[in-house]
LUMGU-87103 format. One record per residue (C-alpha): residue number from 0; residue in three letters; chain; y, x, z. Coordinates in Angstrom, 2 decimals. Example, Ala and Ser with C-alpha at 12.3 -4.5 7.8 and 13.67 -1.06 7.14 Angstrom:
  pos  code  unit    north     east       up
    0   ALA     A    -4.50    12.30     7.80
    1   SER     A    -1.06    13.67     7.14
end
This chain:
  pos  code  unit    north     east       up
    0   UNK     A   -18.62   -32.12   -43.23
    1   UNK     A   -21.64   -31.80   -40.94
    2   UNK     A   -20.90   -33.23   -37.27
    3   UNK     A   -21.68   -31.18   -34.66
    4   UNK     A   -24.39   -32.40   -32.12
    5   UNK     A   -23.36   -32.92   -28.23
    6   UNK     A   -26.20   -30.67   -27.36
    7   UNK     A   -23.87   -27.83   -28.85
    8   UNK     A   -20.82   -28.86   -27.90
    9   UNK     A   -22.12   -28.72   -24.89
   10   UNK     A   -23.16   -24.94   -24.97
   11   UNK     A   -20.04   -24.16   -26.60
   12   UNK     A   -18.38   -25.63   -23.25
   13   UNK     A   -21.30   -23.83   -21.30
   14   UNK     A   -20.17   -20.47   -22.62
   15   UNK     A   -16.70   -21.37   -21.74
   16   UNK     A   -17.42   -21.74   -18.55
   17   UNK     A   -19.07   -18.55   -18.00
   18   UNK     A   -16.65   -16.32   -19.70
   19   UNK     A   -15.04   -14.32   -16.44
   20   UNK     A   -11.59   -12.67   -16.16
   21   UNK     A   -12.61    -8.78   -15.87
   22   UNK     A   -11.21    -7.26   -12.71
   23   UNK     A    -9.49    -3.85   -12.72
   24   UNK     A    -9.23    -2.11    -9.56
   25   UNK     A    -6.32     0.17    -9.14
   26   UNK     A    -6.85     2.00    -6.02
   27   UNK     A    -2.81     2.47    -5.25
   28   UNK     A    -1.18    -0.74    -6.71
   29   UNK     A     1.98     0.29    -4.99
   30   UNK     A     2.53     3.35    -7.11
   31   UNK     A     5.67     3.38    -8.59
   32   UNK     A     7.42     1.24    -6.42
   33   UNK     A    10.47     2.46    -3.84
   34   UNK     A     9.22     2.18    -0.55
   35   UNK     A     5.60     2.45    -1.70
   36   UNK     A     4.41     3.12     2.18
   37   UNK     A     6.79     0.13     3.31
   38   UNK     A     4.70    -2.10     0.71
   39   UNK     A     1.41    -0.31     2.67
   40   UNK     A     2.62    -0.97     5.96
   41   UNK     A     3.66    -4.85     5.24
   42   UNK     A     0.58    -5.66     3.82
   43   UNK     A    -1.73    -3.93     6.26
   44   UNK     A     0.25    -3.17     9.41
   45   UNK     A     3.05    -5.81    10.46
   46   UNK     A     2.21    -9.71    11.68
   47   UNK     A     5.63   -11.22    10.60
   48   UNK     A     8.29    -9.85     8.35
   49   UNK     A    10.40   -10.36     5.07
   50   UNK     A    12.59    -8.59     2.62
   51   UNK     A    14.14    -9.44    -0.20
   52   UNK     A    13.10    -9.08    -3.75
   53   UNK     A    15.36    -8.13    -6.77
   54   UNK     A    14.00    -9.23   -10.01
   55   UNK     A    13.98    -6.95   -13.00
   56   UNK     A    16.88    -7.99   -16.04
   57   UNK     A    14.39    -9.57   -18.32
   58   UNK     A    12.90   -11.56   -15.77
   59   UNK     A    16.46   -12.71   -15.10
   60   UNK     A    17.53   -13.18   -18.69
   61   UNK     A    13.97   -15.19   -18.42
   62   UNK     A    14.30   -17.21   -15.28
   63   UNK     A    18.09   -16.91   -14.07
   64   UNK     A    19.06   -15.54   -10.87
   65   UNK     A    16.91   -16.57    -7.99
   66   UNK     A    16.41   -15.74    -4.48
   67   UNK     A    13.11   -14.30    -3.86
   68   UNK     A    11.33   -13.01    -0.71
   69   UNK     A     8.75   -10.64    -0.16
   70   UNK     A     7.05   -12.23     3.45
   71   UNK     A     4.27   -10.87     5.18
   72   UNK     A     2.21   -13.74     5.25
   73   UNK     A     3.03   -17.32     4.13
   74   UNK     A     1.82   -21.01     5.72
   75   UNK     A    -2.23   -21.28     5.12
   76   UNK     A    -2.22   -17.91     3.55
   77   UNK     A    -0.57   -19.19     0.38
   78   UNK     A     0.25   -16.63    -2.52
   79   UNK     A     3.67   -18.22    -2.72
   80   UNK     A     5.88   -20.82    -1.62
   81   UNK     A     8.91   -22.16    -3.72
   82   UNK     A    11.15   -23.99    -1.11
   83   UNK     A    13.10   -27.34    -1.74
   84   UNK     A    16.58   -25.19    -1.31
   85   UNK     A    15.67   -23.11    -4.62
   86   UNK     A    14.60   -20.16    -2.07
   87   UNK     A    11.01   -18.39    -3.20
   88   UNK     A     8.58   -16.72    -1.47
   89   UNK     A     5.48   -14.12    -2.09
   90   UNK     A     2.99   -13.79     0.25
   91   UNK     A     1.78    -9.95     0.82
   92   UNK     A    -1.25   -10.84     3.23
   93   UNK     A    -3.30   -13.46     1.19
   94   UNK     A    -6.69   -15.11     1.26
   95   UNK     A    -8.00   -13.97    -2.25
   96   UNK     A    -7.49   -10.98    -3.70
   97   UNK     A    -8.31    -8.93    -7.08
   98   UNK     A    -8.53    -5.15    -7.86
   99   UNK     A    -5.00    -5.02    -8.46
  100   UNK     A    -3.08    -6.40    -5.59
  101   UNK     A     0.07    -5.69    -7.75
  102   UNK     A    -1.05    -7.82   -10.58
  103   UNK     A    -2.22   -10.59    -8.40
  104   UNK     A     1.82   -10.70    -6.84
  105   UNK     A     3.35   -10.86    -9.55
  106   UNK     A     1.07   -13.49   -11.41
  107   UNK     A     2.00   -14.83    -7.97
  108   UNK     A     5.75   -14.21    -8.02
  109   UNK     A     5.72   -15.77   -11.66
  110   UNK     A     3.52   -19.07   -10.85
  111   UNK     A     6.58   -19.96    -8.27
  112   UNK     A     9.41   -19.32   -11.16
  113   UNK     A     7.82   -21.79   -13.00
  114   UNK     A     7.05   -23.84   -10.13
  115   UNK     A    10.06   -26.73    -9.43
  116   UNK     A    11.14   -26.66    -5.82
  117   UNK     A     9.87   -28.43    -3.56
  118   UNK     A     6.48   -28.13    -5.65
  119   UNK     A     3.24   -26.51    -4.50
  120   UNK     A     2.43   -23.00    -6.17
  121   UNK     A    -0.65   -22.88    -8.53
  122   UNK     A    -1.68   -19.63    -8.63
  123   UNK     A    -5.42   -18.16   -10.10
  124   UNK     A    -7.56   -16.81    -8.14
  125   UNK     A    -7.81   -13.71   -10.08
  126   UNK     A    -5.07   -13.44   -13.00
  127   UNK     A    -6.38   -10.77   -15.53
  128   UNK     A    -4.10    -9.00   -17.72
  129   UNK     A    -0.55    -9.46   -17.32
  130   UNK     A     2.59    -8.22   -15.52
  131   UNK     A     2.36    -6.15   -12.61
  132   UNK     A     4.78    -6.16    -9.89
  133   UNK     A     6.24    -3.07   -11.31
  134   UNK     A     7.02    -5.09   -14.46
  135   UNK     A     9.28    -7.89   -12.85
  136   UNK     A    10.87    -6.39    -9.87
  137   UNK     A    13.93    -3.51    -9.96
  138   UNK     A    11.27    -0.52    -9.28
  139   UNK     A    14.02     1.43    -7.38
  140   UNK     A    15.56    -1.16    -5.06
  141   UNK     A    14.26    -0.46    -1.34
  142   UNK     A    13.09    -2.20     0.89
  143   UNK     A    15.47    -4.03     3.13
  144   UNK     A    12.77    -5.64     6.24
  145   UNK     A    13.74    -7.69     8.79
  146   UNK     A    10.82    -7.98    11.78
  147   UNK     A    10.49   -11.87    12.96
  148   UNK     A     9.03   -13.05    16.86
  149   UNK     A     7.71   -15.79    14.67
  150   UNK     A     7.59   -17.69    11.47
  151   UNK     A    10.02   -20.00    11.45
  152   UNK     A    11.87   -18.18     8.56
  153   UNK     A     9.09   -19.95     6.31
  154   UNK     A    11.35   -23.18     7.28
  155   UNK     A    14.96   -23.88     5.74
  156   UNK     A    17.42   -25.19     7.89
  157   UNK     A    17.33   -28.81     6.60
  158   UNK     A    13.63   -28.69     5.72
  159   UNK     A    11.50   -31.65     6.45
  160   UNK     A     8.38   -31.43     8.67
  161   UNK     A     5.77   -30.47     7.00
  162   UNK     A     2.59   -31.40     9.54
  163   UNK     A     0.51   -29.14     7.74
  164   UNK     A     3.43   -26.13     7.61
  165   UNK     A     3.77   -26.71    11.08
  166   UNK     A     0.36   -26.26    12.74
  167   UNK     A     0.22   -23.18    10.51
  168   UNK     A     3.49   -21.83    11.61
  169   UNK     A     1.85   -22.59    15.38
  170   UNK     A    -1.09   -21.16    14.95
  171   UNK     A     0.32   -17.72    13.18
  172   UNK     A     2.89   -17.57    15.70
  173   UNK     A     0.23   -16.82    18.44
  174   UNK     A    -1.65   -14.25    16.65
  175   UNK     A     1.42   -12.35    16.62
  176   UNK     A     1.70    -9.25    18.73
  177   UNK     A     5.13    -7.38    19.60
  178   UNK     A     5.85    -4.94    16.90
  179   UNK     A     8.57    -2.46    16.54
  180   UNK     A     9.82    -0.66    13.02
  181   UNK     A    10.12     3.42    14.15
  182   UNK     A    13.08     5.30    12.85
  183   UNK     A    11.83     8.65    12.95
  184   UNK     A     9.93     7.77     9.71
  185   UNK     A     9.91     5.24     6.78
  186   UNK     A     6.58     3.13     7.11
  187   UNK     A     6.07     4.09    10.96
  188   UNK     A     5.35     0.90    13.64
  189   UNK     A     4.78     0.94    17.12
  190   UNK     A     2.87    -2.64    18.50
  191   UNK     A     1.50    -3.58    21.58
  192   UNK     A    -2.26    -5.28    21.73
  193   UNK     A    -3.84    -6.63    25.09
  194   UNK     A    -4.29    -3.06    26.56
  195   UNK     A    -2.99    -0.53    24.82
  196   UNK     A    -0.27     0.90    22.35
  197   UNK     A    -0.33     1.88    19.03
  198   UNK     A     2.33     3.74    16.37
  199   UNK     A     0.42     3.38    12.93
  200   UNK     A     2.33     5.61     9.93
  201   UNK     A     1.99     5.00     5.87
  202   UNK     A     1.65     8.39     4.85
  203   UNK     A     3.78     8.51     1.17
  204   UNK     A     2.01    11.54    -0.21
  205   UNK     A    -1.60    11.73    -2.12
  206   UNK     A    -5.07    10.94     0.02
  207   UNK     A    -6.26    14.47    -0.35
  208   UNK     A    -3.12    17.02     0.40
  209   UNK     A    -2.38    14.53     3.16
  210   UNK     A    -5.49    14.72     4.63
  211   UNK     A    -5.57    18.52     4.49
  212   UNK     A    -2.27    18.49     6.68
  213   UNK     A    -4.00    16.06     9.38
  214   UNK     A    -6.75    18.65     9.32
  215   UNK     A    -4.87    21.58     9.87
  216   UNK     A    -2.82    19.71    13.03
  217   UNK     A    -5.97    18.86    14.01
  218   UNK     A    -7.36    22.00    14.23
  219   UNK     A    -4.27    23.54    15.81
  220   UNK     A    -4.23    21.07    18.38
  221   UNK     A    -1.35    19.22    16.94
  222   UNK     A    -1.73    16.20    15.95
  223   UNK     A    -1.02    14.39    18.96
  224   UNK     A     2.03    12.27    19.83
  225   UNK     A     2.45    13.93    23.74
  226   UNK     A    -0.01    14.28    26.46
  227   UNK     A    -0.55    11.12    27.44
  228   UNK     A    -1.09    10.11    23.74
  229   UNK     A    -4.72    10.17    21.84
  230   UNK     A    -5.01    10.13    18.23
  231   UNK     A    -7.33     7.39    17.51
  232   UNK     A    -8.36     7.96    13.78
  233   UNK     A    -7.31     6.84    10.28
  234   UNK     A    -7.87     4.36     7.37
  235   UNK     A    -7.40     4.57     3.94
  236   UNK     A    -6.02     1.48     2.15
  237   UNK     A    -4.35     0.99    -1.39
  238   UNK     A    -4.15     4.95    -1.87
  239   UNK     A    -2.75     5.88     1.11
  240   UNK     A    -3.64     7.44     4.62
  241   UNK     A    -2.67     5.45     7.64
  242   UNK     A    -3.21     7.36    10.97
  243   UNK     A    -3.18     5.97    14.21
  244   UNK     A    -2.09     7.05    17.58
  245   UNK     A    -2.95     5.41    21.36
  246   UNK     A    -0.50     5.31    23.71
  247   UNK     A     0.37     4.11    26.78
  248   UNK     A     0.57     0.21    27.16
  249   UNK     A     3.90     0.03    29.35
  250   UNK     A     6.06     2.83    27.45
  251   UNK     A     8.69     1.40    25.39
  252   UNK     A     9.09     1.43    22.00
  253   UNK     A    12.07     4.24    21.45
  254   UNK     A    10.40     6.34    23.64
  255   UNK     A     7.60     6.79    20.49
  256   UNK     A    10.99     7.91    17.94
  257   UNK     A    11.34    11.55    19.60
  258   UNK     A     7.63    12.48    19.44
  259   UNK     A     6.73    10.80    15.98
  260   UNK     A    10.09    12.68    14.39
  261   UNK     A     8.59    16.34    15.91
  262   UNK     A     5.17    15.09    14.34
  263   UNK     A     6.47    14.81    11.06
  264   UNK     A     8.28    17.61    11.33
  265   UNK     A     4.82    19.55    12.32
  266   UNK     A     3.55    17.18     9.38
  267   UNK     A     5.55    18.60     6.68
  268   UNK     A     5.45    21.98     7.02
  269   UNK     A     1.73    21.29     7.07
  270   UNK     A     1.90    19.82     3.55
  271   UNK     A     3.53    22.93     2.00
  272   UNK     A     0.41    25.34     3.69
  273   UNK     A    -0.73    26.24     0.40
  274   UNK     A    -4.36    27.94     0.32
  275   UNK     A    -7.99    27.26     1.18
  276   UNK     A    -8.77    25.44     5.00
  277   UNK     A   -10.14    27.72     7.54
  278   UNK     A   -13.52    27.09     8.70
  279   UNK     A   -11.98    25.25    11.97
  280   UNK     A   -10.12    23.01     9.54
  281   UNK     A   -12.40    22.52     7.63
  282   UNK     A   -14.66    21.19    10.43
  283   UNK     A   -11.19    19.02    11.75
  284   UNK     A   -11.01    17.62     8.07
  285   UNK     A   -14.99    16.25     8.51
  286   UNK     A   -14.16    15.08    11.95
  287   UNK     A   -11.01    13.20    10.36
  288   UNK     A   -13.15    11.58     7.39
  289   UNK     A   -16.13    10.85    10.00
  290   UNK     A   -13.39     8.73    12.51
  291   UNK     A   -11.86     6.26    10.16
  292   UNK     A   -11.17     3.05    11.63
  293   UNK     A   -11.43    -0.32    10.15
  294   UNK     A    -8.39    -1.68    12.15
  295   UNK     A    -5.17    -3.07    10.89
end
């Protein structure tokens, strides 16, 4: 048998290296999930915040029962976080990212299963084919969230100190800015930045009828919260319309349930307006597409 040269097992090892994983995108990784919006609004909208996960049977039969958490962000960012106590946690807000944010969490949410406690999570940057979040969770178990003033739940009770947990945990802890969750509508918060107000809602239906229902409030001179209130724009993200409302600094929370419940009242009826836009809404619907915001 001929021997192979190290010149070409060096290319061989060469080609290896530049194989890539293809990336996907999937523009509404959420789909299919309960509480698709409250998956929106968690990822994009709220500073600190958990809920827990139920895993799908086979990943039980797989893994056993564990207790997993869904968390807003985790210490430097990290995908996930397997705690000494057994406890597990996936990080929605992360530093790296694929197409499919739903593949990368659960390539996430299956590193940590695998992962002793105690142990730091090894998770790919991108993860190619493979199980989607869909695939290991119980699709129709809602969201149950629980709003935090700070990140200490990333701590157990009898955890160590972690230096480098820590200064993370300080450092996240004053980004954070007071945040309510709404009742008037799943995937609605009100939070309070340096001089103004804000309610920001997940809308649950498709880009395109949505946005056809902001247009028509628009043009009817509806789509404000109250008088004192401004509507401040949109942004798309992960298949789904966000708008955005200004509002007075000082007013309080509740005060924001009454008006946002009448706007989704004005909101629905919009969505079953079945027909062409009028030329005014049809202007309101440019004006809408022409003021998206880049804001979270």
């Amino acid at each position: 048998m001929a021997k192979r040269s190290p010149r070409g097992d060096k290319r061989e090892k060469s080609t290896e290296k530049r194989q890539k994983v293809r990336d996907i995108f999937v523009p509404r990784p959420f789909a299919g999930l309960a509480d698709e919006p409250e998956w929106v609004a968690l990822r994009e909208l709220v500073p600190a915040a958990s809920a827990p996960l139920t895993l799908a049977p086979q990943m039980v039969a797989e893994a056993g029962e564990r207790s997993v958490v869904l968390a807003t962000v985790l210490p430097m960012a990290w995908p996930a976080m397997h705690r000494a106590d057994g406890t597990i946690f996936i990080g929605l807000q992360r530093q790296v990212n694929s197409g499919d944010v739903s593949r990368d969490l659960a390539a996430a949410l299956i590193s940590a299963l695998q992962t002793q406690p105690g142990q730091p999570v090894a998770v790919p940057a991108l993860a190619g084919p493979g199980p989607r979040l869909q695939d290991v969770l119980v699709t129709d178990a809602p969201l149950d969230v629980t709003l935090h003033d700070g990140f200490e739940f990333w701590l157990a009770a009898d955890a160590g100190d972690d230096p480098r947990v820590k200064e993370s945990m300080e450092r996240a802890n004053e980004s954070i800015y007071p945040t309510v969750r709404l009742s008037a509508a799943p995937a609605a918060y009100w939070c309070q930045v340096p001089d103004k107000a804000h309610v920001r809602w997940a809308l649950p239906d498709d880009e395109d009828p949505a946005l056809d229902a902001l247009a028509r409030l628009g043009a009817a001179d509806a789509i404000k919260l109250g008088d004192d209130t401004r509507f401040a724009g949109m942004f798309r993200t992960h298949g789904l319309l966000v708008p955005v409302w200004d509002l007075p600094r000082d007013t309080p929370a509740v005060d924001w349930d009454a008006p946002l419940a009448e706007f989704a009242k004005r909101y629905n009826e919009a969505l079953t307006v079945t027909g062409p836009l009028t030329p005014a809404e049809r202007r309101a619907r440019q004006g809408l597409v022409g003021r998206q915001l880049t804001l979270r």
